[in-house]
ZAMARGU-4260 file (C-alpha; in steps of 0.2 Angstrom, whole numbers, plus 5000, padded with zeros to 4 digits):
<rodrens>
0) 5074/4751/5027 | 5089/4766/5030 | 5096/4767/5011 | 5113/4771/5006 | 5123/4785/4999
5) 5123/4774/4984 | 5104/4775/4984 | 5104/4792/4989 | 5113/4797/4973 | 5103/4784/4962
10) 5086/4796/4969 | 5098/4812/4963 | 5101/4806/4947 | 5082/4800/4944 | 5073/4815/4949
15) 5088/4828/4944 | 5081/4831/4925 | 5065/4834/4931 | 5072/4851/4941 | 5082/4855/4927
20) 5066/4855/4918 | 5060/4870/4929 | 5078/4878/4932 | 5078/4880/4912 | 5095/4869/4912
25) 5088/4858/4900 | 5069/4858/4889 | 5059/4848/4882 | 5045/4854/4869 | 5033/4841/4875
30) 5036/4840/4892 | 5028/4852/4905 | 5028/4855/4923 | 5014/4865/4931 | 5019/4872/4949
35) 5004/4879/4958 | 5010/4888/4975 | 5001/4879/4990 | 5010/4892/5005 | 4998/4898/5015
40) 4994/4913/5006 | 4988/4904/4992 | 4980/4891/5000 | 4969/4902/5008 | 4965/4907/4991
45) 4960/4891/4984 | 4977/4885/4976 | 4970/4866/4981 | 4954/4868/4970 | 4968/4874/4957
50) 4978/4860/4959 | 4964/4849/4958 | 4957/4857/4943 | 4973/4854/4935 | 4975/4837/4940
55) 4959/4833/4933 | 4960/4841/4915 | 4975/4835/4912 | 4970/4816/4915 | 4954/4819/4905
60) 4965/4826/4893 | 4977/4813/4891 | 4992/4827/4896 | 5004/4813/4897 | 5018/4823/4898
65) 5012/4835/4910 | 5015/4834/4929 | 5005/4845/4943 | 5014/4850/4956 | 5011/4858/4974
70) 5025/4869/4979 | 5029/4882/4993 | 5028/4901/4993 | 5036/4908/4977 | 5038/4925/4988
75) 5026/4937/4974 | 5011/4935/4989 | 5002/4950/4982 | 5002/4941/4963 | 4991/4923/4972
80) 4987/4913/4968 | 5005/4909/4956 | 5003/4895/4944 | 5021/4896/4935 | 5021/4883/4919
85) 5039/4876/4915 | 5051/4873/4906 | 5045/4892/4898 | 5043/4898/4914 | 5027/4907/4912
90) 5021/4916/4929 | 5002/4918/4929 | 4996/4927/4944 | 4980/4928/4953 | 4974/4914/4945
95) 4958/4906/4949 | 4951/4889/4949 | 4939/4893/4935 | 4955/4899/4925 | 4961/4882/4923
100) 4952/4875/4910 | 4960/4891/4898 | 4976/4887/4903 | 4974/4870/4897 | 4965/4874/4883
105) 4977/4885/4877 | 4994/4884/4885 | 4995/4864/4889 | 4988/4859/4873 | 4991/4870/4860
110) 5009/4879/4868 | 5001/4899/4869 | 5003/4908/4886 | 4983/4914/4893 | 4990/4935/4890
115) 4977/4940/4902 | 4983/4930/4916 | 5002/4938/4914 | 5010/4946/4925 | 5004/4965/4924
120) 5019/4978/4926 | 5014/4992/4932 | 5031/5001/4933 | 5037/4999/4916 | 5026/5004/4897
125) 5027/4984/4897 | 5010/4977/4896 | 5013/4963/4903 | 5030/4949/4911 | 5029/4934/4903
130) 5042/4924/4911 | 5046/4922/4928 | 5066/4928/4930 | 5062/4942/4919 | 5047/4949/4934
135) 5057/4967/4942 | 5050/4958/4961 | 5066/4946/4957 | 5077/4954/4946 | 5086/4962/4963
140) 5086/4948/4972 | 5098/4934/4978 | 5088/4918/4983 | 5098/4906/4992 | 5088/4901/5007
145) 5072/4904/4997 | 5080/4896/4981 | 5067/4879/4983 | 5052/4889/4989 | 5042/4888/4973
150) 5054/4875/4962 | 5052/4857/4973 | 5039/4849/4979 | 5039/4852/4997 | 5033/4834/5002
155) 5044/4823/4989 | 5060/4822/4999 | 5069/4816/4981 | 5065/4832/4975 | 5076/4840/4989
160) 5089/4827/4987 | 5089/4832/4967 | 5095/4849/4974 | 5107/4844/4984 | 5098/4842/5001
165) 5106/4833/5013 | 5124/4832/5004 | 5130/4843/5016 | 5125/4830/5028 | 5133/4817/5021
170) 5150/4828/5020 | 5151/4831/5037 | 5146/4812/5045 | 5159/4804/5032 | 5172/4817/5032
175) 5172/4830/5044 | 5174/4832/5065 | 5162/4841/5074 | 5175/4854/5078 | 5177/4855/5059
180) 5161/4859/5057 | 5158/4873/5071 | 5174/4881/5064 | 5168/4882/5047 | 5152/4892/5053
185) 5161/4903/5065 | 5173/4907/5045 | 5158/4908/5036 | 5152/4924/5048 | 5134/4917/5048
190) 5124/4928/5061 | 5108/4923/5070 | 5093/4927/5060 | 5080/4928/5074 | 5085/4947/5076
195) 5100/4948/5089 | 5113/4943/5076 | 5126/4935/5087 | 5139/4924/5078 | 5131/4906/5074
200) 5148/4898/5077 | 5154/4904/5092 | 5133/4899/5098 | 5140/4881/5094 | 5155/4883/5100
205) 5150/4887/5117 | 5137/4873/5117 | 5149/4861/5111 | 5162/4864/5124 | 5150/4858/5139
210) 5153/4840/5145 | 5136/4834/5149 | 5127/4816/5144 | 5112/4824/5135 | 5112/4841/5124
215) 5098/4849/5112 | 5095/4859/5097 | 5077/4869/5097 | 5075/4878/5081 | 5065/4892/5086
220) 5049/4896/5073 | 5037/4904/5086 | 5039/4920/5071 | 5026/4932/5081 | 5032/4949/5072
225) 5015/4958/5067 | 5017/4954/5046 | 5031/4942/5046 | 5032/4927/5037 | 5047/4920/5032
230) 5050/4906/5046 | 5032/4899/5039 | 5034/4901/5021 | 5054/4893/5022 | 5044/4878/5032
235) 5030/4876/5018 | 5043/4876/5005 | 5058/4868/5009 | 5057/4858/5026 | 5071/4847/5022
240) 5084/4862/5024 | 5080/4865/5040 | 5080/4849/5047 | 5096/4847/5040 | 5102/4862/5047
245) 5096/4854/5064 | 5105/4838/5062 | 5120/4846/5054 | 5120/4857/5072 | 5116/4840/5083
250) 5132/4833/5075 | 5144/4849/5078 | 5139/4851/5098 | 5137/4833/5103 | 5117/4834/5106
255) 5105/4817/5097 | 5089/4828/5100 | 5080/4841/5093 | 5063/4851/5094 | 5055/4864/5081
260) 5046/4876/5091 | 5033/4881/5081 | 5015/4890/5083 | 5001/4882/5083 | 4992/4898/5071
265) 5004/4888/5057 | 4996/4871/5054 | 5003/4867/5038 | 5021/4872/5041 | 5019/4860/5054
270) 5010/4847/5042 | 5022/4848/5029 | 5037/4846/5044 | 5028/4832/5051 | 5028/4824/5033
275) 5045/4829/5031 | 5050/4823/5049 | 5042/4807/5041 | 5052/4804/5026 | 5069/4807/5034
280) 5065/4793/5046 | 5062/4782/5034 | 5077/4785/5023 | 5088/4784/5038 | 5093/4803/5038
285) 5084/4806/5056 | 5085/4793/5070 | 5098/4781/5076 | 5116/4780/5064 | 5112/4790/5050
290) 5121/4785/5035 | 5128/4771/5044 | 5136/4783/5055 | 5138/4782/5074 | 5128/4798/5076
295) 5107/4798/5080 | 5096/4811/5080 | 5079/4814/5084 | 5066/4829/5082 | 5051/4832/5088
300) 5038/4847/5083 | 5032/4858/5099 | 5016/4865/5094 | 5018/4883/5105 | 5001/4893/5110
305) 5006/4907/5102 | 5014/4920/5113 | 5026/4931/5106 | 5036/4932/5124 | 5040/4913/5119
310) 5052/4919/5104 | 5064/4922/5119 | 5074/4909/5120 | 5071/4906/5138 | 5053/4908/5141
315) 5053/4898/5125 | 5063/4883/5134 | 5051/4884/5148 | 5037/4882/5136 | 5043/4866/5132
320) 5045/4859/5148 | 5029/4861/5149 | 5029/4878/5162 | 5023/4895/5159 | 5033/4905/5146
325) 5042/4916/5155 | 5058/4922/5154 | 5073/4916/5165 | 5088/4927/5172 | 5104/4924/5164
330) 5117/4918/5164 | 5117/4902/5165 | 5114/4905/5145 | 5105/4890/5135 | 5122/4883/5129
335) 5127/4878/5149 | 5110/4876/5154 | 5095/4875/5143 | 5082/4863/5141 | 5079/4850/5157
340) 5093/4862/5162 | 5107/4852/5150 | 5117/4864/5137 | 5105/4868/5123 | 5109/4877/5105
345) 5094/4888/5101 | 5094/4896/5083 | 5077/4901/5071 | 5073/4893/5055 | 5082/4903/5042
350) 5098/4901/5052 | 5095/4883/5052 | 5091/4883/5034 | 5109/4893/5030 | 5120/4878/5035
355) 5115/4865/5022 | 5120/4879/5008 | 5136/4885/5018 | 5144/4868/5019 | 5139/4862/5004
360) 5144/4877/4992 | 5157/4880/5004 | 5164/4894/5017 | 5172/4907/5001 | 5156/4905/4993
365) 5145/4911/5010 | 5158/4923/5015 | 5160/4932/4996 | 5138/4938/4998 | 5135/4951/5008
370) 5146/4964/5018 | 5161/4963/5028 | 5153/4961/5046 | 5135/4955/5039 | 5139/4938/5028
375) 5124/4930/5016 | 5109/4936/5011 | 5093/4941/5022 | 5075/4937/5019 | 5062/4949/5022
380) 5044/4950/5021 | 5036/4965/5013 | 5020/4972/5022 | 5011/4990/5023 | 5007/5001/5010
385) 5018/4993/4997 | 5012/4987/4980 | 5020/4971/4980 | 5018/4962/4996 | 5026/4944/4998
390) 5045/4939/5002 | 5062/4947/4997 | 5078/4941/4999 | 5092/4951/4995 | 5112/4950/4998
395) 5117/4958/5017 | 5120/4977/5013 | 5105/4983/5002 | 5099/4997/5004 | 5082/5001/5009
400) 5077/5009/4994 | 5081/4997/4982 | 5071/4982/4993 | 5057/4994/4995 | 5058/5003/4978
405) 5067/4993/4967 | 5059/4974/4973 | 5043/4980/4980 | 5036/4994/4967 | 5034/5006/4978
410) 5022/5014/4986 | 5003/5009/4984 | 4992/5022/4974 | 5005/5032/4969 | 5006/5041/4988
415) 5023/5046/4995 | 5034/5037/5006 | 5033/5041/5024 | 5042/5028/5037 | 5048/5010/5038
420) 5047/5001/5053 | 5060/4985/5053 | 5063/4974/5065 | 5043/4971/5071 | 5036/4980/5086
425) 5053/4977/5094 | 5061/4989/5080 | 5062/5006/5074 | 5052/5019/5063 | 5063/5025/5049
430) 5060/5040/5039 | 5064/5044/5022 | 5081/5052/5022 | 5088/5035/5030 | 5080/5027/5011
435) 5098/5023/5005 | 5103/5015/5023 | 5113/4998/5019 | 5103/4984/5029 | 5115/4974/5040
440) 5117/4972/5058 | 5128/4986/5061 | 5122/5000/5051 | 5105/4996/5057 | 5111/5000/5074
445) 5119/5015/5072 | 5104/5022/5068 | 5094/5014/5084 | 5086/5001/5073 | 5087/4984/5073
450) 5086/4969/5059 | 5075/4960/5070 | 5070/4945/5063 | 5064/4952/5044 | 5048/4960/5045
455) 5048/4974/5035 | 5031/4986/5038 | 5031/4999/5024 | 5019/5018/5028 | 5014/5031/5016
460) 5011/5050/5021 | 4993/5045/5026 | 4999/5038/5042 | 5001/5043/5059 | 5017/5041/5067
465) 5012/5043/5086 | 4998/5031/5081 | 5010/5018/5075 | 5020/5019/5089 | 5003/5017/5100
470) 4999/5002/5090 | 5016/4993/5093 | 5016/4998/5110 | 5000/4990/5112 | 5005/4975/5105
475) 5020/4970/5116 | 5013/4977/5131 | 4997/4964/5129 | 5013/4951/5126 | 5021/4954/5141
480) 5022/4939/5153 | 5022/4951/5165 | 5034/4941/5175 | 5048/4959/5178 | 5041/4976/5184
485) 5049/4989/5172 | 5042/4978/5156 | 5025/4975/5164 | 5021/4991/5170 | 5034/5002/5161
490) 5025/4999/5143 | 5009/4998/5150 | 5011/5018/5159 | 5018/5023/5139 | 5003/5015/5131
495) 4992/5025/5141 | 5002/5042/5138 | 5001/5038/5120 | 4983/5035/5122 | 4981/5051/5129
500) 4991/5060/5115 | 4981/5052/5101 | 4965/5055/5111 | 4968/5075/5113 | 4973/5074/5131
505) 4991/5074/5128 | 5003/5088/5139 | 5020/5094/5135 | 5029/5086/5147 | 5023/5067/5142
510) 5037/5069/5127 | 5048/5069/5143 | 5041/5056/5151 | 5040/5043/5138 | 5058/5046/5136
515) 5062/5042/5153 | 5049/5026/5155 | 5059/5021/5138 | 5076/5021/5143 | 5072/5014/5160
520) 5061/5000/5152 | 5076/4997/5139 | 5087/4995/5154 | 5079/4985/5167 | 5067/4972/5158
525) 5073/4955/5160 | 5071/4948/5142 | 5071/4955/5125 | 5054/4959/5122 | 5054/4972/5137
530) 5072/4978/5133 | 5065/4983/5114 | 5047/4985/5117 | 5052/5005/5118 | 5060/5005/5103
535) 5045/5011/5091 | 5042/5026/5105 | 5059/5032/5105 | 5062/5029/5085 | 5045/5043/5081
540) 5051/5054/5096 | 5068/5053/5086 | 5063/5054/5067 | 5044/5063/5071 | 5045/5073/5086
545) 5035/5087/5075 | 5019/5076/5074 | 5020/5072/5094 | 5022/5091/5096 | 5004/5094/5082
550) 4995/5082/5094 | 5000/5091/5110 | 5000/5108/5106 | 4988/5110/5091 | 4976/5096/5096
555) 4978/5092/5078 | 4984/5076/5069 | 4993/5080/5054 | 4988/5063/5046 | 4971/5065/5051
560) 4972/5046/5057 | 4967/5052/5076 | 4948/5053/5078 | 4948/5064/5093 | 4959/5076/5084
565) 4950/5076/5067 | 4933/5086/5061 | 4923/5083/5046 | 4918/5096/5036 | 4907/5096/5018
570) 4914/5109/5007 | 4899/5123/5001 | 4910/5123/4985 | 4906/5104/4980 | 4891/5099/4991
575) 4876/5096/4978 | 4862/5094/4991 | 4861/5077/4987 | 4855/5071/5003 | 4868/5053/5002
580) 4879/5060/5017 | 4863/5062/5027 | 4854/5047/5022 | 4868/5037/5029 | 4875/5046/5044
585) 4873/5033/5057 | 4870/5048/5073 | 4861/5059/5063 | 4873/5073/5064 | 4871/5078/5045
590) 4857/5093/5041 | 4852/5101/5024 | 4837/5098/5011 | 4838/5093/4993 | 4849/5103/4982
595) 4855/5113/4999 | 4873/5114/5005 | 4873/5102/5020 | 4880/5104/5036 | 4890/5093/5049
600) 4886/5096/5069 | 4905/5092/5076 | 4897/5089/5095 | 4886/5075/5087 | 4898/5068/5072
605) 4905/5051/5078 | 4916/5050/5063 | 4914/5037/5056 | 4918/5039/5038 | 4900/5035/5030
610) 4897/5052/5025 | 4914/5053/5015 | 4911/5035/5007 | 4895/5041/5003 | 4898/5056/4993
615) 4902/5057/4973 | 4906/5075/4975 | 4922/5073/4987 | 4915/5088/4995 | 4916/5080/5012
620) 4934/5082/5021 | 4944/5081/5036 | 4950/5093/5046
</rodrens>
């Protein structure tokens, strides 16, 4: 049966305490929540036996006031599995299910935290973080978007309602036009998050003005970026939002159906959005008049195969007309002729997942975060050689070095710094002296970067630029659809001259002609994956030109990440003549007895690393 706004706010009231609990509005010394992260991350590291552990002690122990909780990704992925125990707010990371029983034992029962299970810092003299807020990974941080992810219970819609999901809702069916509502995303200055950053407002705006009897929303999670997960993790831990977002959109542009587009690689963001789908439906927030309202609304999930072309809006259309997902010319754009060919609104989760919070806090609120052409606050996901992997979302208009630095904790093992690339394999390598860069659209740009859609890939001095730019290259060339000449064969002729240069058969003039096939791919392709695919080429040709010269006209790869390009060597100085090299040399390439300096033959060496895993001496090296 649909309930009411009256009932809706009765639900509020009831669970609202019980977040407050967690928030550290209010306490109570005998009441305790356990929230065990269940995103994927952690999931695949056993947070259900964790949960279940939990949930079994703490029946056997009669823990009357204690509740277990699943949640979504708290965004500290390299800390999983999280158990955070509230109202202290005490962070345990890389917890395991055998843990549990000391936590019980201990923290549950007798009120002291399990020390060794803290939070280790290794950036401050601080042993260890105790609570929560007080981790360095948040401190810098301004979650808004990612706010529930790790507080509510994913699959409890009463725990969104307690809050403030779907108020917004409410505000624009009872009180607002759709006209009102387009306007007051085109003031709030919110940007597509899906990588191209056109103004959300004026995307409704231009759906909204077509007269046609049927119009769509598609919310767009196909999130295909090598290392990027922040479309997965906002659907693991706060569904609601984006539906919202969804229904919010079908109301300003005059459409009553919806589709997520997401890939089939993410079962349970697509579980927990089938169980959220589910709950709306039955409280009368999706499907005919919600609220009592003359608008209905209807979404349905769209499980794609997986290819990154389809996170083009067009090919992804196609996808779900059941065609091949290739690209279409435009114009016509989506918003005249999209899906079945009637106008269609196409924006990615964390855009969706922006509107609830924009008209519910209000336009001054959105607009006062961020920077003057880049409004709100970005989420990006921290990959590479970075010490604290997970997700990071920070206010439009920080800088590089504070996300990287400041948020993530540097560089892993204490190496230097080399290049970030942002924006996926559609963005640009950026070295260290663009560190203090502001990220936003524009700044981004101006240096031949893009935001893309948040995926943040962080390299130390031990990696090869021309070899990252091989890798990427590789990557969308193997995700072209093939379907235009200049992508098609444009980043398949780059590949191989890259191939060439990392394999020793590289020439002078290839820097030329990569340039060329770049711009010309940039140019000509039909869709965006062909017209960014070049971007990584020309970003190292910019920022590293010195290492593409090292390969070409020294043969010699200053990272010594290039096989071809690389010889080992055992140093007379350290090599004990304990035979370990040889023993495990796999070609036999290795000669010298006992207690003898030994040798390695470069025509028979396959270098393949045993013999410098196998030393204790350090005495073999790379040339």
């Amino acid at each position: 049966m649909m309930k009411t706004i009256e009932d809706f706010a009765q639900i509020r009231a009831k669970t609202l305490e019980e977040i407050q609990l967690r928030e550290g509005v209010i306490t109570s010394p005998s009441e305790k929540h356990v929230l065990v992260c269940a995103g994927t991350g952690c999931t695949s590291s056993s947070s259900p036996l964790i949960i279940d552990n939990f949930s079994k002690l703490v029946k056997e122990n009669d823990l009357q006031d204690v509740q277990v909780i699943k949640t979504g990704c708290f965004g500290l992925c390299a800390k999983g599995p999280v158990v955070v125990v509230y109202p202290e707010g005490t962070f345990y990371s890389m917890v395991q299910p055998e843990d549990v029983g000391e936590i019980v034992e201990q923290h549950l029962k007798i009120g002291s935290p399990v020390e060794r299970l803290l939070y280790k810092d290794e950036r401050t003299e601080q042993l260890a973080v105790e609570r929560l807020a007080d981790l360095p990974f948040f401190k810098k941080q301004q979650r808004t978007v990612l706010k529930n992810c790790g507080l509510i219970n994913p699959e409890n819609i009463s725990e969104y309602l307690a809050v403030g999901g779907y108020l917004a809702l409410e505000e624009v069916l009872m009180r607002m036009s759709p006209e009102a509502v387009v306007e007051a995303i085109k003031q709030s200055g919110l940007r597509g998050r899906g990588g191209g950053g056109f103004p959300t407002g004026l995307k409704w705006e231009f759906a909204a003005k077509q007269a046609s009897d049927q119009k769509y929303i598609i919310c767009n999670a196909d999130e295909g970026d090598p290392g990027a997960f922040m479309d997965r993790s906002i659907l693991e831990g706060d569904p609601h939002a984006v539906l919202e977002g969804m229904i919010i959109a079908g109301y300003a542009i005059g459409a009553d159906q919806g589709y997520v587009y997401v890939r089939a690689e993410y079962p349970l963001a697509i579980k927990r959005l089938q169980i959220a789908i589910l709950a709306a439906e039955e409280a009368g927030l999706l499907g005919k008049n919600i609220l009592g309202s003359n608008f209905s609304f209807t979404i349905t999930i769209k499980a794609g195969a997986g290819a990154f072309v389809c996170g083009e809006e067009t090919a992804l259309i196609n996808s779900i007309e059941g065609k091949r997902g290739m690209p279409r010319i435009r114009p016509p754009f989506p918003a005249i002729k999209g899906l079945w060919d009637k106008p269609t609104n196409n924006n990615n989760v964390e855009t969706y997942a922006n509107v609830p919070l924009i008209l519910r806090n209000g336009v001054d609120w959105y607009k006062a975060i961020g920077t003057e052409k880049s409004k709100g606050t970005k989420v990006f996901s921290l990959t590479g050689n970075i010490n604290e992997t997970g997700l990071a979302e920070v206010p439009m208009g920080t800088t590089l070095r504070e996300i990287i630095f400041d948020i993530g904790g540097g560089i892993q093992d204490n190496k230097n710094f080399k290049a970030v690339q942002i924006g996926g394999p559609s963005g640009g390598c950026l070295p260290e002296d663009k560190l203090d860069l502001p990220v936003d659209y524009d700044s981004l740009l101006e240096v031949k970067a893009m935001m893309g859609s948040g995926g943040l890939v962080i390299m130390d001095e031990n990696t090869c630029m021309v070899d990252v730019a091989r890798y990427f290259l590789t990557f969308s060339q193997s995700e072209s659809c093939g379907k235009c000449t200049p992508c098609r064969e444009g980043t398949t002729r780059m590949m191989e001259i890259l191939t060439d240069i990392t394999e020793g058969r590289g020439k002078l003039e290839d820097i030329a002609t990569l340039e060329r096939l770049a711009k010309v791919t940039q140019s000509a392709s039909l869709c965006g994956l062909g017209q960014t695919a070049a971007n990584p080429v020309l970003s190292t040709l910019r920022y590293f030109k010195d290492e593409y010269l090292a390969h070409i006209e020294k043969k010699h790869c200053p990272a010594k990440v290039c096989k071809e390009l690389t010889t080992y060597h055992i140093a007379e100085d350290k090599c004990r003549g304990c035979t370990a090299c040889a023993r495990v040399c796999p070609a036999n390439a290795i000669t010298g007895s006992v207690k003898i300096v030994h040798q390695i033959d470069p025509d028979i060496c396959i270098k393949c690393g045993s013999c410098m895993k196998a030393c204790k001496f350090d005495a073999v090296y790379i040339a």
